[in-house]
C-alpha positions in Angstrom: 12.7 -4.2 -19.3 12.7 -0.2 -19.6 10.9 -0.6 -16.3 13.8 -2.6 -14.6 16.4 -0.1 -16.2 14.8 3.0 -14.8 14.1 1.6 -11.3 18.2 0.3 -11.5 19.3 4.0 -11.9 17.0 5.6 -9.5 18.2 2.9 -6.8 21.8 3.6 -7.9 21.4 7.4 -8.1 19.1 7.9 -4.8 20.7 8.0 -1.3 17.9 5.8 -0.6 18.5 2.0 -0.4 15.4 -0.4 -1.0 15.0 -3.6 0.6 12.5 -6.1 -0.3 11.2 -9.3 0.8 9.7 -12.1 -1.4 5.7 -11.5 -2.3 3.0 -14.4 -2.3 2.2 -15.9 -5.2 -1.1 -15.8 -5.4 -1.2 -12.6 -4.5 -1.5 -10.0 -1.4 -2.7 -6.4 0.1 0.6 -5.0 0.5 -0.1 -1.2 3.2 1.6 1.7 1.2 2.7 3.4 5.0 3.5 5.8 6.3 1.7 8.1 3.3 3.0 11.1 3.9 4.1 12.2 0.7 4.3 12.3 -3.2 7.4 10.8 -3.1 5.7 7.2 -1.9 4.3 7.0 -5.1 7.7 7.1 -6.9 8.9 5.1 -4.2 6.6 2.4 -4.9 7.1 2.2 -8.4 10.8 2.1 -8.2 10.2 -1.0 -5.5 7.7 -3.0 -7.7 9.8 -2.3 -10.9 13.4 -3.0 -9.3 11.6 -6.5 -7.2 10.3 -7.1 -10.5 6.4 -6.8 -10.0 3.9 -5.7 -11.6 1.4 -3.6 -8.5 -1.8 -2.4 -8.8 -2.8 0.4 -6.5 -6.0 2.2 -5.4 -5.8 6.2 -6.1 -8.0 9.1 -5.7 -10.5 9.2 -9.5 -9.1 12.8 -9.9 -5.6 11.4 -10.6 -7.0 9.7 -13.6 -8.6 12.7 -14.7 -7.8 14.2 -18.7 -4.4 12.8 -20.1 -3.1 11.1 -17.1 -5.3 8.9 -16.5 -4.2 6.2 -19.3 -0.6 6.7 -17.6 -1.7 6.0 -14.4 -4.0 2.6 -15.3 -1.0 1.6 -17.2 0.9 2.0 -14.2 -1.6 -0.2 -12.5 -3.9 2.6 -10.9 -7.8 1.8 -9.8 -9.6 5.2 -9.5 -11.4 5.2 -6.4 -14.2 7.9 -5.8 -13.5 8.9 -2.2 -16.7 11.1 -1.9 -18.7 7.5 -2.0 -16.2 4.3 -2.2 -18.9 1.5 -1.3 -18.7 -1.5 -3.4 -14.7 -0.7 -4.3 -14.1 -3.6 -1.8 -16.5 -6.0 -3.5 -15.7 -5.1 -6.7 -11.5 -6.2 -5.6 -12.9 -9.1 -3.9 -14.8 -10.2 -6.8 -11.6 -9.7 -8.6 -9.5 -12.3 -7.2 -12.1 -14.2 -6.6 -12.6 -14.8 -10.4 -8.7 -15.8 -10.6 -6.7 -12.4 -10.9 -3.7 -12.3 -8.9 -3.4 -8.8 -7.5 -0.3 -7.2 -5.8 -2.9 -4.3 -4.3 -0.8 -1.4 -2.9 -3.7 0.2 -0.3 -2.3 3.6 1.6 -4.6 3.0 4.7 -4.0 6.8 6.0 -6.2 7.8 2.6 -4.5 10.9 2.4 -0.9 12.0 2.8 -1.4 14.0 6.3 -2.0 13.4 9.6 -5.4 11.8 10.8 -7.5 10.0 13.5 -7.6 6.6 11.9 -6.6 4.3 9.2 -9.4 3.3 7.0 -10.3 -0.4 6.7 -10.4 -1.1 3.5 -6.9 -2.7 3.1 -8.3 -4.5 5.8 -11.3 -6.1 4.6 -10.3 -6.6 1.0 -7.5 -8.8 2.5 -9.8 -11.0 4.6 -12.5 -10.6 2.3 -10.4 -12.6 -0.8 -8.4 -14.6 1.6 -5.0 -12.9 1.3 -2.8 -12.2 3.3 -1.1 -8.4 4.2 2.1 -7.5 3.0 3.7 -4.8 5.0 5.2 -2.0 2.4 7.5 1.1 4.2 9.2 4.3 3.7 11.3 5.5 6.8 13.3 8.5 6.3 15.3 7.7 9.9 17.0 5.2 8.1 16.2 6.9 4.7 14.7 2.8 3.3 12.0 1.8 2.3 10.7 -1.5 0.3 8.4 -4.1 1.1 8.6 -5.9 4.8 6.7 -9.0 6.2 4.1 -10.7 4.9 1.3 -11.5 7.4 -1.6 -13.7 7.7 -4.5 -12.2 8.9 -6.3 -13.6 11.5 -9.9 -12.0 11.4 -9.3 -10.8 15.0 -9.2 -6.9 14.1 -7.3 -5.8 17.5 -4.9 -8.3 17.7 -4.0 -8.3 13.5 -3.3 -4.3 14.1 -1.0 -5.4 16.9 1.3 -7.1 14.5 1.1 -4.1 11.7 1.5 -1.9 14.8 5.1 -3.1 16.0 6.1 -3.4 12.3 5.3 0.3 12.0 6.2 1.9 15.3 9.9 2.4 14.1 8.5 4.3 10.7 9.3 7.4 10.1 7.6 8.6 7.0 9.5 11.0 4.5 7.5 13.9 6.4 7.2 12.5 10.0 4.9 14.9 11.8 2.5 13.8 9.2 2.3 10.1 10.2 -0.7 8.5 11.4 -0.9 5.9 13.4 -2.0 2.2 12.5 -5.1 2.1 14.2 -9.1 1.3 12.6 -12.0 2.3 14.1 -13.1 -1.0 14.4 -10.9 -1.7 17.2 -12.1 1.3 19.4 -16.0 0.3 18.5 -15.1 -3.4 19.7 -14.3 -2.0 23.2 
């Protein structure tokens, strides 16, 4: 309830307007993107509080470090140890596999500035536990942001990035130059 209250006034007092589509039920990978900034993360919390839902979301181990890290698990956060991540995608697999029903906020760019690639991992957790990919934006041209389309994933690597591609190519970012764009490794190894 406290949640709903403080996401209402942040809506109301922000010149930003959120706009939301319905999530699956049983769950979904929903891209954080473009990840340019601090600002996603209260952007994201203000989207899952004000739509009602509860996320969970992957973050770096060191912002769970000392006397945030029982804030950010209870705000759903899953440390992830970047230096060495293998497993994480088994272990969220397993997950939902054993009946939790996750609303998994991935940031595929990994870091808020600009790179080569997007990692995969959004990618392969979602065909990896059968869900599908929920496309979540910020886009400071049109200064909204929310959750977009949901998508079902196909397993064909090149032509699933197509779709998140022409979802994202109007997406601004809240710091722009910093974008990267949607594209895996994977796709450039497959040709």
């Amino acid at each position: 309830m406290l949640t709903r209250l403080a996401a209402r006034a942040f809506w109301r007092l922000s010149r930003w307007t959120m706009v939301a589509e319905p999530l699956p039920a049983g769950g979904t990978v929903i891209i954080g993107a473009p990840h340019t900034s601090n600002w996603d993360f209260i952007f994201m919390l203000a989207t899952g509080w004000r739509a009602g839902v509860r996320f969970s979301w992957l973050g770096k181990q060191q912002l769970f470090a000392g006397p945030l890290g029982p804030i950010m698990r209870g705000l759903g956060g899953i440390p992830v140890d970047r230096s060495g991540a293998r497993g994480l995608v088994a272990t969220i697999v397993a997950r939902v596999e054993a009946g939790e029903r996750l609303a998994l906020v991935v940031t595929p760019e990994g870091t808020r500035g600009r790179g080569e690639y997007w990692r995969s991992g959004f990618y392969r957790i979602a065909t990896g536990a059968s869900l599908p990919l929920t496309l979540g934006f910020v886009d400071r041209d049109t200064m909204t942001c929310g959750i977009g389309p949901t998508i079902d994933l196909s397993g064909e690597v090149r032509s699933d990035m197509d779709a998140v591609r022409a979802f994202y190519e109007d997406k601004s970012g809240f710091r722009p130059g910093l974008v990267t764009p949607p594209r895996l490794r994977e796709e450039d190894a497959g040709a």
